[in-house]
C-alpha positions as CSV (number, residue, x, y, z in Angstrom):
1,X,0.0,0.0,0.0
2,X,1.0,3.0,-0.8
3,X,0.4,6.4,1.4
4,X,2.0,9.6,-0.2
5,X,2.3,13.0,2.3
6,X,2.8,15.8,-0.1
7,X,3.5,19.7,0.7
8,X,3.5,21.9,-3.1
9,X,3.3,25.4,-4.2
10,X,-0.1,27.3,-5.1
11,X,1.8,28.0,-9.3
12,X,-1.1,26.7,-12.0
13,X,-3.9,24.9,-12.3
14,X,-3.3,21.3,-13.5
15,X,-4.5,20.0,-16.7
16,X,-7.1,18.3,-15.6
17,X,-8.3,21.7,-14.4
18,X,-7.6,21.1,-10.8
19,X,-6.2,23.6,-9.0
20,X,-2.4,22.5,-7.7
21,X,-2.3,24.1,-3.9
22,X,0.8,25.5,-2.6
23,X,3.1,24.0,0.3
24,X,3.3,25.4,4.0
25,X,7.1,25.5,4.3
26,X,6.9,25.4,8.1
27,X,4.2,23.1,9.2
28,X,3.1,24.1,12.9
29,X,2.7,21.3,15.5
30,X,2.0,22.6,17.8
31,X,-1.4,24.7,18.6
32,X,-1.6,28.7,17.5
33,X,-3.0,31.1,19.8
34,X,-6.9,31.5,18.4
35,X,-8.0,34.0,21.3
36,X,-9.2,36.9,18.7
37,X,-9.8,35.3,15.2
38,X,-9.7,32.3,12.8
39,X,-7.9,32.6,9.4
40,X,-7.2,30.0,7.3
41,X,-3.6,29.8,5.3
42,X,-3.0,30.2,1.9
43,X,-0.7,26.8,1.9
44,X,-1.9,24.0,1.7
45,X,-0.9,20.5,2.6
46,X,-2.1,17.2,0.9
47,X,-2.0,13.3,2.0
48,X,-3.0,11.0,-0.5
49,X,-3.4,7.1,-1.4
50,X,-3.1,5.7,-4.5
51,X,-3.5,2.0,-5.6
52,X,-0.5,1.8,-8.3
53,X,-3.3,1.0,-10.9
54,X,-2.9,3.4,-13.9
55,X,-5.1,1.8,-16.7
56,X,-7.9,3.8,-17.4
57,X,-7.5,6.4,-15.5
58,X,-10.1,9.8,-15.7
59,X,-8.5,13.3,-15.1
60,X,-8.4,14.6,-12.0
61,X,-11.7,15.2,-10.4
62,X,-12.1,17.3,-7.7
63,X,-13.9,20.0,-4.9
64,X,-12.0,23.0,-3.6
65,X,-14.0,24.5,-0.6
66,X,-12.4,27.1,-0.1
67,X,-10.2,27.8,-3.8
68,X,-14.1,27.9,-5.2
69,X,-15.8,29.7,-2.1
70,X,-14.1,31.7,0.1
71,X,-11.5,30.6,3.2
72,X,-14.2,30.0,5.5
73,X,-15.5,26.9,3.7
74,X,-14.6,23.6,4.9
75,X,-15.5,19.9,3.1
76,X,-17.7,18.7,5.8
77,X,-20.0,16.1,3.7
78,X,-19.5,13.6,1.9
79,X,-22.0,11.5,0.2
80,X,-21.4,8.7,-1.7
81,X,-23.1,5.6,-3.7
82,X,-23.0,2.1,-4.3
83,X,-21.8,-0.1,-7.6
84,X,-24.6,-0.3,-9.4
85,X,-26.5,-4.5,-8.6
86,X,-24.8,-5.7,-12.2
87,X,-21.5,-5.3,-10.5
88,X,-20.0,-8.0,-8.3
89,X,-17.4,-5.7,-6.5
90,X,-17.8,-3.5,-3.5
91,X,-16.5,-0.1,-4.2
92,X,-17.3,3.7,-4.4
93,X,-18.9,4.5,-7.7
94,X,-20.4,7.9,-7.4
95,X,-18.9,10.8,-4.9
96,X,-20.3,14.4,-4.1
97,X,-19.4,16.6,-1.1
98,X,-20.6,19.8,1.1
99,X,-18.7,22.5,1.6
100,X,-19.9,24.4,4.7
101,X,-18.6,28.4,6.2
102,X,-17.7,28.7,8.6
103,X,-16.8,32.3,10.5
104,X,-13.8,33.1,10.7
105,X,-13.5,36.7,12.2
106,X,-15.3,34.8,15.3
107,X,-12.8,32.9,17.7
108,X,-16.0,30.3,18.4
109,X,-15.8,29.6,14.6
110,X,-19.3,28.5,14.2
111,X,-21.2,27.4,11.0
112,X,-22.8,30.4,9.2
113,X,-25.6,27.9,7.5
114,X,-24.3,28.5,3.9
115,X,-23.3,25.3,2.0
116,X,-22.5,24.6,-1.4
117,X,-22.9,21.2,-2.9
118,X,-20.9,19.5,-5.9
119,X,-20.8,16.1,-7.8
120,X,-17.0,15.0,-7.7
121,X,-17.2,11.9,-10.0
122,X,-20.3,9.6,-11.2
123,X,-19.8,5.9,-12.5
124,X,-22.3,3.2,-13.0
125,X,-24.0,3.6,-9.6
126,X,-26.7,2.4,-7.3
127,X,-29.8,5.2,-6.6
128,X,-29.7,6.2,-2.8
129,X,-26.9,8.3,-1.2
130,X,-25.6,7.4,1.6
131,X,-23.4,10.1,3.6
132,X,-20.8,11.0,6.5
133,X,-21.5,14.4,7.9
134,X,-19.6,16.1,10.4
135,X,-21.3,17.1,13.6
136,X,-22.0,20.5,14.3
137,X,-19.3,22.5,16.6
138,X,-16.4,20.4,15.0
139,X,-14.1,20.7,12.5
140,X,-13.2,18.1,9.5
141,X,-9.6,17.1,10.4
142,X,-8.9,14.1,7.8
143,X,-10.4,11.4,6.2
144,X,-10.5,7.6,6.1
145,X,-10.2,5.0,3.9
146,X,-11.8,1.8,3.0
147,X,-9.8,0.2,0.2
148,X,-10.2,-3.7,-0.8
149,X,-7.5,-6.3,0.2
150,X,-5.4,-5.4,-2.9
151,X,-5.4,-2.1,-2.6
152,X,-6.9,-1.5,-5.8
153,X,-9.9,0.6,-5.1
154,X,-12.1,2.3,-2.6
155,X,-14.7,0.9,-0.8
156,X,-15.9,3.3,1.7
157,X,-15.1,6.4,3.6
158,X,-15.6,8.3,6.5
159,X,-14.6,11.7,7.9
160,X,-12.4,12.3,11.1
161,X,-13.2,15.9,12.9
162,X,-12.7,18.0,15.9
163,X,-13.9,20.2,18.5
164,X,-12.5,23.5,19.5
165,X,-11.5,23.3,23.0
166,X,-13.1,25.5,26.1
167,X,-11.6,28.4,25.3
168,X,-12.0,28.6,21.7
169,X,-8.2,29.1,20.8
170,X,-7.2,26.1,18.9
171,X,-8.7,22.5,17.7
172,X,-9.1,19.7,20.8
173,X,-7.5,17.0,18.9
174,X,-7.4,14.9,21.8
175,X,-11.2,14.8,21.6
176,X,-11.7,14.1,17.9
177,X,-13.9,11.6,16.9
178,X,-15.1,10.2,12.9
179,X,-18.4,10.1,11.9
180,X,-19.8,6.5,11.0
181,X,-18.8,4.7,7.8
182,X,-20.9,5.5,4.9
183,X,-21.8,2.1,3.6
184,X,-20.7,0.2,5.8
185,X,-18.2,-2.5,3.6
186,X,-15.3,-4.5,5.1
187,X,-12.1,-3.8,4.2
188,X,-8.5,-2.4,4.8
189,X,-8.6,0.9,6.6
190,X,-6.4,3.8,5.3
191,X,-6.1,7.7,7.2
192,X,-5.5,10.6,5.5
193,X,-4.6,13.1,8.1
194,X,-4.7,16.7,8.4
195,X,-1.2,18.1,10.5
196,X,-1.9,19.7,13.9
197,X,-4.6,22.6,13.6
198,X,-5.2,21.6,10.3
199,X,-8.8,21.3,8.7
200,X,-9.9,19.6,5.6
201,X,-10.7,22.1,2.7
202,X,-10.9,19.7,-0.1
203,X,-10.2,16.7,-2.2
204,X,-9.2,15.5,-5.4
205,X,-9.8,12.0,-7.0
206,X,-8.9,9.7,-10.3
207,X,-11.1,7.2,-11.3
208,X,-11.1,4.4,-13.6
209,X,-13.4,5.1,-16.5
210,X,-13.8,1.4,-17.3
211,X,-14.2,-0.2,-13.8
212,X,-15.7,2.8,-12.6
213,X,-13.4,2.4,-9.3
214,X,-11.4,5.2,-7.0
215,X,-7.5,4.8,-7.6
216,X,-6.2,7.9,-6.3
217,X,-7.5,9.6,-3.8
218,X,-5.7,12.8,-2.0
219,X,-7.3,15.3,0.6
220,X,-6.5,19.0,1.0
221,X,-5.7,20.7,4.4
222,X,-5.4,24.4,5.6
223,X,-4.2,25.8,8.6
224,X,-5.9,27.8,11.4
225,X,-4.3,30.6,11.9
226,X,-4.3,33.5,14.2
């Protein structure tokens, strides 16, 4: 299995039309001082898995929260659907996500209530989504991975996430939780992490056209800044 943590500069859009995010040359471990405001950074920092497979492959599909919204958006849903009944396998074959605001000038950080939804990559698929949603008052802080026993595709995910802590100046990682998995499938489990104070902002994804499967799969995280 292969699990690739990448850090890259904000220069071009790729030619698949994603954007290419840019590299946080000094990635903070430990917690910023939040007391007055939330920003997020302009870097960002990506961890990715990708099966090896390279037959068929689609271009890069993707959501940008924030790139396509605004730095208070986070990816806080994900939906996703079955292989359609023809199909043997177990696998992802149709992705779509929410991106959520948040507010940033307000050290609480709460959900504003605007949300903006997008289709990330359809296959032959099953009717009836079936999602992971992060709970209100935390933050989405990676996500995991379901991939069969050859590591050749996806099977299911879920969403790791955080609270703030009492004082509302940083993330409570040592109280974050993940939201159930969304279809519920057996198999090997793979993490995608965001670094310390960290939050998910997006993901990109390649697909084979043929199989209809997930073979790459990377996530994109921000900082919290003061």
């Amino acid at each position: 299995m292969r699990i690739i943590r990448s850090a890259f500069a904000l220069v071009a859009l790729c030619a698949a039309g994603c954007a290419v995010d840019a590299a946080d040359p000094d990635l903070a471990v430990d917690a910023p001082d939040l007391s007055e405001s939330w920003t997020v950074g302009s870097f960002a920092v990506n961890d990715s898995w990708d099966s090896g497979l390279n037959t068929n492959l689609s271009a890069w599909q993707y959501i940008h929260c924030n790139l396509d919204h605004g730095d208070g958006y986070m990816l806080t849903d994900i939906n996703v659907y079955q292989e359609a009944l023809a199909n043997p396998a177990e696998f992802v074959a149709r992705m779509a996500g929410v991106c959520r605001e948040f507010d940033l000038p307000d050290p609480a950080l709460p959900r504003t209530g605007a949300l903006v939804s997008k289709t990330i990559f359809t296959a032959g698929f099953r009717a009836g989504a079936l999602g992971a949603q992060v709970p209100v008052n935390n933050y989405p802080i990676g996500l995991q991975l379901r991939v069969d026993g050859g590591n050749t595709h996806v099977k299911d995910v879920r969403i790791n996430y955080a609270p703030r802590n009492a004082a509302s100046t940083a993330l409570d990682l040592a109280s974050s939780s993940h939201t159930s998995w969304a279809i519920g499938y057996a198999g090997t489990t793979v993490s995608l992490s965001c670094p310390a104070q960290q939050v998910m902002t997006g993901l990109d994804l390649r697909y084979d056209t043929v199989a209809g499967q997930i073979r790459v799969l990377e996530i994109h995280c921000r900082a919290l800044l003061p």
